[in-house]
Residue, then its C-alpha position, 0 to 999 in steps of 0.5 A: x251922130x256927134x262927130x267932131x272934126x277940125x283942122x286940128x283933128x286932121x292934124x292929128x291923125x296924121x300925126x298919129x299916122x306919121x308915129x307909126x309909119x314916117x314914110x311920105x305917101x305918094x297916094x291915098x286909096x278909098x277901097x269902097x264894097x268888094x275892094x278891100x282886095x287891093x290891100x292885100x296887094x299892097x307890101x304892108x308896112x303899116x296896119x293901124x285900125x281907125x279905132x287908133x286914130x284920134x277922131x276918126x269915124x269909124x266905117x260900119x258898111x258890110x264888107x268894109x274893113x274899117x282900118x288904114x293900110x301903109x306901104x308900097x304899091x306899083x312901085x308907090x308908097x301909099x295909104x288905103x283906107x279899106x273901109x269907106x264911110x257913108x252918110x247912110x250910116x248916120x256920118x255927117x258929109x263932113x265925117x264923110x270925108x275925113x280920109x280925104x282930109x287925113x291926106x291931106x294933112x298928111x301932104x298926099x297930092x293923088x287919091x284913087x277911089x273905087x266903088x260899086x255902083x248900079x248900071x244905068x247905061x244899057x251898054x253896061x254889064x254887070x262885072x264891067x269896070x268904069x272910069x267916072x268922068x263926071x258926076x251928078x250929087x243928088x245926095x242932098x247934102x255938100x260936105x263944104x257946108x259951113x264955115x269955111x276953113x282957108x287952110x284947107x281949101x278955098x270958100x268956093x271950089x271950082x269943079x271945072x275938072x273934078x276928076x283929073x283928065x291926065x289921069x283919065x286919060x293914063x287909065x284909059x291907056x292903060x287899060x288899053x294895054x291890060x285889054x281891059x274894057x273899061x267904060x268912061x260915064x257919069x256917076x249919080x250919087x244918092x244918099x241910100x241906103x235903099x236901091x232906088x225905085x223903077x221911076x228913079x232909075x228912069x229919072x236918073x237915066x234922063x238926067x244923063x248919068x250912067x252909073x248909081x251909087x251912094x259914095x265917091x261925090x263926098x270926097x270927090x269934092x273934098x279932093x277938088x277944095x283940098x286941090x288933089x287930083x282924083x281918079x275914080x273907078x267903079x265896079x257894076x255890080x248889078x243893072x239898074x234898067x227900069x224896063x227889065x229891072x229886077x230884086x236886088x240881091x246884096x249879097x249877090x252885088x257883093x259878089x260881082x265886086x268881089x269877082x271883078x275886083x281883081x281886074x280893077x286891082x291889075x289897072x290901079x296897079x298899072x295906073x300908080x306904076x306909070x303915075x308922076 
């Protein structure tokens, strides 16, 4: 897939973004599977489809909207793409992480990721909700591959704090006060589209990582070079325990993101109203 993307290009879109709505967002939201719920949370001032941004790749997941939302939530002004790309889709790393770039451009400091994920911790059940602290990219691929453009970020990022600790720590608080449990793990990325084997989940499992899932590292990384802080949330949406594993029913993964979703709404809500 043939995907062109630039500085220029970001610039772009943000440009388009800025003639429709001029407001200076505080945030940008990834609404992954089952998540696009958060958008009809927001007071909407802006609906612009991603057809209408000039370059952007367009999202073609089930269950993802493929359009950038603008307005105001807990208290913030924000933008939220409900509709998040893949590379399993055929979008190169680079496509991969075009709303992290369009933010970027768009002068935005904080992004807010959620996703559904397969749960590899036993202490997980299916409807939990996690805060991902770290993550394993067996993806094999790096959306910084290539030449490198220093007006976006440095040759060589230092992911010492992938995911921002002060934020961690407010979700943590906050979910404290929401009584919401809220998990804090490690998320594996692999590339997909297809669920992982009984041996992989056992492999993953070793190699320490508590979640699965075929999104969020992409960007995560992006955010680190593009020097904003990241706070990544994850819904489990089925068990991925290789000693009692069982089908995978998509339809029903969706679901468990659907029902969940609300709660992890309620704690991003609480987290941007308390964010500085």
């Amino acid at each position: 897939m043939h995907e062109e993307l630039s500085y220029e290009t970001y610039q772009g879109i943000a440009e388009k973004i800025k003639s429709v709505w001029p407001e200076q967002a505080y945030a940008v939201l990834l609404l992954g599977t089952g998540l696009g719920g958060l958008a009809e949370r927001m007071s909407v001032q802006a609906r612009i489809p991603y057809q209408e941004l000039p370059g952007m790749p367009i999202a073609t997941a089930e269950s993802h909207a493929g359009d950038l939302v603008c307005g105001t939530l807990g208290g913030k002004s924000v933008i939220g793409f409900s509709g998040r790309l893949h590379c399993y889709e055929g979008h190169s790393a680079a496509a991969v992480i075009a709303p992290v770039r369009v933010a970027q451009a768009l002068g935005i400091e904080h992004l807010i990721m959620g996703s559904a994920v397969g749960g590899l911790n036993t202490a997980y059940q299916v409807g939990d909700v996690a805060i991902i602290n770290d993550h394993i990219n067996l993806m094999g691929v790096n959306p910084l591959v290539g030449p490198n453009d220093e007006r976006m970020g440095p040759r060589w990022p230092d992911m010492f704090e992938t995911y921002s600790m002060k934020h961690l720590q407010l979700a943590q608080a906050q979910a404290e006060r929401l009584h919401i449990n809220l998990h804090s793990g490690v998320y594996a990325a692999v590339l997909g589209p297809n669920l992982e084997t009984r041996a992989e989940y056992a492999m993953l499992q070793k190699l320490g990582a508590d979640m699965v899932g075929m999104s969020t590292v992409p960007e995560a990384i992006a955010a680190v070079h593009a020097r904003m802080k990241t706070l990544a949330f994850a819904i489990i949406t089925d068990l991925c325990l290789p000693e009692s594993l069982e089908p995978a029913d998509v339809q029903k993964i969706i679901a468990a993101a659907n029902k969940a979703e609300p709660v992890l709404s309620d704690l991003i809500i609480a987290c941007l109203e308390q964010m500085e």
